[in-house]
VEXZALO-686704 format. One line per 3 residues: their letters; for each residue x, y, z of C-alpha. Coordinates in steps of 0.25 Angstrom, whole numbers, plus 2048, in hexadecimal, padded with zeros to 3 digits. Layout:
VEXZALO-686704
a	X:Y:Z ~ ...;
//
This chain:
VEXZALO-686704
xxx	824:827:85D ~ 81E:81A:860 ~ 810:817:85F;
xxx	805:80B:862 ~ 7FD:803:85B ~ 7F3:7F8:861;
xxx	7F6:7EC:856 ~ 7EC:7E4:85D ~ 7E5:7E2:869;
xxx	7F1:7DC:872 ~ 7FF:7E3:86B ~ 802:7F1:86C;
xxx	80D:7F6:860 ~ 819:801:860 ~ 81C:806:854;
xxx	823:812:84E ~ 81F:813:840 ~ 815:80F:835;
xxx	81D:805:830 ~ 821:800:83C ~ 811:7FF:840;
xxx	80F:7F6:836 ~ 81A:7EC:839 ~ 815:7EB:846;
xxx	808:7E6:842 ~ 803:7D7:848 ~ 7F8:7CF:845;
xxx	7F4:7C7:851 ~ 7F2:7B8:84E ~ 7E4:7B5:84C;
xxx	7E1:7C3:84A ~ 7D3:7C8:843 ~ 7D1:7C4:835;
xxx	7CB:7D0:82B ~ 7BD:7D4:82B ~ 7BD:7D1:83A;
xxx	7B2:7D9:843 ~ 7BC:7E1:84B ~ 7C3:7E7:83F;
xxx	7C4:7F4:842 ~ 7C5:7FE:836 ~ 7CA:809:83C;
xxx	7D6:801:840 ~ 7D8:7FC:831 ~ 7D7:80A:82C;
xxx	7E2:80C:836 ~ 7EA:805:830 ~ 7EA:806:822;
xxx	7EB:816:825 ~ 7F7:812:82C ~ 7FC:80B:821;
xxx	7F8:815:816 ~ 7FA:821:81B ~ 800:820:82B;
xxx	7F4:823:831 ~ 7EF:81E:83F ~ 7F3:810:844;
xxx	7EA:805:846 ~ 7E9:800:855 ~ 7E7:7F2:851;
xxx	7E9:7EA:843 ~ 7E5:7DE:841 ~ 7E1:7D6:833;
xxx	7D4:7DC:831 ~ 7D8:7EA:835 ~ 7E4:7E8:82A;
xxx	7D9:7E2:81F ~ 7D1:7ED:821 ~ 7DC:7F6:81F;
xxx	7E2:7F1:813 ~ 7D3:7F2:80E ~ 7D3:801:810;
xxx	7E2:803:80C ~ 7DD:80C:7FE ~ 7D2:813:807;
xxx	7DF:816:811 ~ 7E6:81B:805 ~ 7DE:826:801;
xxx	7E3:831:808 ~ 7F2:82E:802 ~ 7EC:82E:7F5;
xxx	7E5:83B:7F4 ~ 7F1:841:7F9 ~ 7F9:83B:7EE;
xxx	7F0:83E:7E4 ~ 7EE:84D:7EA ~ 7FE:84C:7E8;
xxx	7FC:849:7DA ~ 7F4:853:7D6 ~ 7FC:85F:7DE;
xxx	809:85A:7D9 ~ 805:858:7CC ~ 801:868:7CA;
xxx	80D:86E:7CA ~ 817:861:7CA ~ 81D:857:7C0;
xxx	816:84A:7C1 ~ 823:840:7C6 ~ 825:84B:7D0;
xxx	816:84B:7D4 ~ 817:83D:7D3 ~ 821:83B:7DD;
xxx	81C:845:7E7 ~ 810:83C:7E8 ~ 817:830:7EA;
xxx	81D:836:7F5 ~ 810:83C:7FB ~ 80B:82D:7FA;
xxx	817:828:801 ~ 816:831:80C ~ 808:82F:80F;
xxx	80A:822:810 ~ 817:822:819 ~ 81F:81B:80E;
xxx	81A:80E:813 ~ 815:806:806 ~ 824:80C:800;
xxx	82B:806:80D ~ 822:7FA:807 ~ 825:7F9:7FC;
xxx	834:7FA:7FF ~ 834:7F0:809 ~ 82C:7E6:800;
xxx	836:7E7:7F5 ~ 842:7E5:7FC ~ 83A:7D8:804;
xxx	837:7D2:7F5 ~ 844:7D4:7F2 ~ 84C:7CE:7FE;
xxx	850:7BF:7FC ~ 84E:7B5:805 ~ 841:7B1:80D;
xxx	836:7B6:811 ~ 839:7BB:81E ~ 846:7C3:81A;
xxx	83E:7CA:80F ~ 834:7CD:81A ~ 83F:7D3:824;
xxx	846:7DC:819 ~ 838:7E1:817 ~ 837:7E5:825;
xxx	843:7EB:828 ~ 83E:7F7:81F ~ 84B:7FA:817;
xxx	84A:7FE:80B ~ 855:7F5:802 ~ 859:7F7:7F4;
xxx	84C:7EF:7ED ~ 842:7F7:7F6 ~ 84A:804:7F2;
xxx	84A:800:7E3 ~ 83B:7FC:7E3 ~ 835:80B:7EA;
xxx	83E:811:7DE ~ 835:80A:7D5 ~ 829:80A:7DB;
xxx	829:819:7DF ~ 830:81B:7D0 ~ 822:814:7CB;
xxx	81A:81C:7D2 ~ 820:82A:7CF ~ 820:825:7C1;
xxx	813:821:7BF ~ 80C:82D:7C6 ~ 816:837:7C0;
xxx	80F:832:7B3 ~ 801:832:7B8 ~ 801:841:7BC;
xxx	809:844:7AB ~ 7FD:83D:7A7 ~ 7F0:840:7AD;
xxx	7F5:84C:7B6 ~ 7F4:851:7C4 ~ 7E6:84F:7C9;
xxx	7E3:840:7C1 ~ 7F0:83B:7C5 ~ 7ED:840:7D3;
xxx	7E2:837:7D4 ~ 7E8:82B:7CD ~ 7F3:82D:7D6;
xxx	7EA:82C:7E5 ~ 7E3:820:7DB ~ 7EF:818:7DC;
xxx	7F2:81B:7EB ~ 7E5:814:7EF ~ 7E6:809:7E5;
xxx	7F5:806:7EB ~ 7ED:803:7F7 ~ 7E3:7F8:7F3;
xxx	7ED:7F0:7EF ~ 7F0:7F0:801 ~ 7E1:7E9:801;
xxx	7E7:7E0:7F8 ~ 7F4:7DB:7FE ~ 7EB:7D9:80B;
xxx	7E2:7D0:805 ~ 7DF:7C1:80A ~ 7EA:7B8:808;
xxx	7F5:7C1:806 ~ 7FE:7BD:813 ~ 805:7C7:81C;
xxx	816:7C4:819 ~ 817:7C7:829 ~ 810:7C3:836;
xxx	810:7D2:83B ~ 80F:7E2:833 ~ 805:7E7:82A;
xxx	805:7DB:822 ~ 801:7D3:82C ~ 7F5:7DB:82F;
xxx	7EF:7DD:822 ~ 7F6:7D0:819 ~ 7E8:7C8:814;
xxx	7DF:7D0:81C ~ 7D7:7D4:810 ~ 7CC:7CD:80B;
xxx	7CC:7CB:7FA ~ 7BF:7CF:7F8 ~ 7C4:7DC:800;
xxx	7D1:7DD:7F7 ~ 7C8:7DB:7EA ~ 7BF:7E6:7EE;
xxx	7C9:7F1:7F1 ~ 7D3:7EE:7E4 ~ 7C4:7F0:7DD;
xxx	7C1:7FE:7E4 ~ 7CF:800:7E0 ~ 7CE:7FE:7D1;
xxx	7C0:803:7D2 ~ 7C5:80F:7D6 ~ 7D2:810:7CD;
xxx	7C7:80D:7C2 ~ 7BD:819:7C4 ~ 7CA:823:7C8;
xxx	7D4:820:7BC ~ 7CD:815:7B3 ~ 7D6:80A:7AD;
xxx	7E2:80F:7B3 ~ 7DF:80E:7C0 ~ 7D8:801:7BF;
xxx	7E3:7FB:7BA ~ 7EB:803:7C4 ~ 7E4:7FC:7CF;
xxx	7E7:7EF:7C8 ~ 7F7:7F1:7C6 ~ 7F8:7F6:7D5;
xxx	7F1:7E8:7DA ~ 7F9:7E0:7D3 ~ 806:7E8:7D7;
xxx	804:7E6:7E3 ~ 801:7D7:7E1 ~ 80E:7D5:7DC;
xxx	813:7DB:7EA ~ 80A:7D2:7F0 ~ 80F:7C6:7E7;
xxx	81D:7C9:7EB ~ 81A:7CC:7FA ~ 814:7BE:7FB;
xxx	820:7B6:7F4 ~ 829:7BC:7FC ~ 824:7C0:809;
xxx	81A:7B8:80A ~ 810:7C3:80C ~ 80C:7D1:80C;
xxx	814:7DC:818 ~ 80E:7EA:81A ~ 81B:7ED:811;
xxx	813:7E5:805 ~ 808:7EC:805 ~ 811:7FB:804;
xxx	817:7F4:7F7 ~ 809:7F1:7F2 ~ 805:7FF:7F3;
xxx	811:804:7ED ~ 810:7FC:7E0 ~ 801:7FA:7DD;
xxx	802:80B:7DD ~ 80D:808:7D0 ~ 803:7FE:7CB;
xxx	7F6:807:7CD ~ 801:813:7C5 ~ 806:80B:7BA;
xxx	7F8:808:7B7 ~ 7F5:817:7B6 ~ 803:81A:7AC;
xxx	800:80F:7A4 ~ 7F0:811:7A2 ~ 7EF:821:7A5;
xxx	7EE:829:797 ~ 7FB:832:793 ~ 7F6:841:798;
//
């Protein structure tokens, strides 16, 4: 069924899917800048449900919309997290850990549609593709997924399922439950992070677009604090330095993104997710007592 969504004041959009919502986005030239009066936060809360979780569409997106979303992107994450975590802690009264494991992995992908895995895929195999910038950016948006996207959701979702298998041996269901929601929100923050202020957008239209810069530092310093704050009083030195792996995975996404791209895409930020939750996990298995 195809459905509307008011992208700004003067263009009305069709679209079929999520996905295909995202890609249509457009920033006007000359559009508002964040922290702009007529921000509407409803419409940014929109927005980061729609990309968390498929919630309502936003009838407008502009760039302070889209900083004010990637700002509340951990808050949007909340739900998905407690679910998982609930997953955890069901799962892991009767059932072997990998297996509880990977139930919750694929609880967590289907709350969020897939769409930081399509991410992730579409990332890898625009990394990987030689040539310029352009090319790699059309391979990502054709959506395939090729051999080097294949291989890297294997070993990211291999990771994951490891890492998480081991956290439930060794703390058991109900800790593990809450390390495991712990990590969802802390893949989030790193989202504030790929939108801050001089990071550029790899497209003139998407998600990317929208959001790419439209967080202020200050804004990004404060949440990655809240964020290891948090991961601090919850889980102690693990998750403090949980929250420190996840940033700097996902700067390495960032780093490549930029190299090759020439900026961050909607697709970017799904691999950022995906790999700052390994980083906040291998943290956990490498710090986490033996139970």
């Amino acid at each position: 069924m195809l459905r509307v969504v008011l992208i700004d004041d003067a263009k009305v959009t069709f679209f079929k899917s999520r996905q295909q919502f995202l890609q249509t986005i457009e920033i006007p030239r000359g559009d508002h800048s964040p922290g702009c009066d007529d921000v509407n936060a409803f419409e940014a809360w929109d927005l980061c449900q729609q990309i968390e979780i498929g919630g309502p569409e936003p009838r407008r997106v502009d760039r302070s919309v889209g900083g004010i979303a990637m700002t509340l992107a951990p808050l949007a994450a909340l739900p998905l997290a407690g679910v998982c975590g609930l997953t955890v802690w069901l799962a892991g009264q009767a059932l072997p850990p990998l297996l509880t494991a990977a139930i919750a992995l694929a609880v967590l992908a289907l709350g969020s549609g897939g769409l930081h895995w399509d991410g992730l895929a579409d990332t890898a195999d625009g990394l990987a593709v030689p040539g310029d910038r352009e090319r790699r950016l059309a391979v990502m948006r054709t959506g395939d997924v090729g051999p080097v996207g294949a291989a890297t959701l294997v070993l990211v979702l291999l990771a994951q399922a490891a890492a998480v298998a081991d956290v439930v041996a060794r703390l058991g269901a109900s800790e593990a439950a809450v390390t495991a929601g712990l990590a969802v929100v802390v893949s989030r923050t790193v989202v504030t992070m790929a939108c801050t202020n001089g990071i550029p957008g790899a497209r003139a239209d998407g998600l990317g677009s929208a959001v790419a810069g439209s967080v202020p530092w200050p804004v990004t310093v404060a949440v990655l604090a809240g964020a290891a704050g948090l991961s601090w009083l919850v889980d102690g030195l693990p998750g403090l330095v949980g929250v420190a792996l996840a940033a700097i995975a996902a700067g390495a996404v960032l780093w490549c993104a930029w190299r090759r791209l020439g900026g961050v895409t909607g697709d970017v930020l799904g691999a950022c997710v995906e790999l700052a939750l390994v980083g906040f996990l291998v943290a956990e298995v490498g710090l986490l007592p033996a139970g």
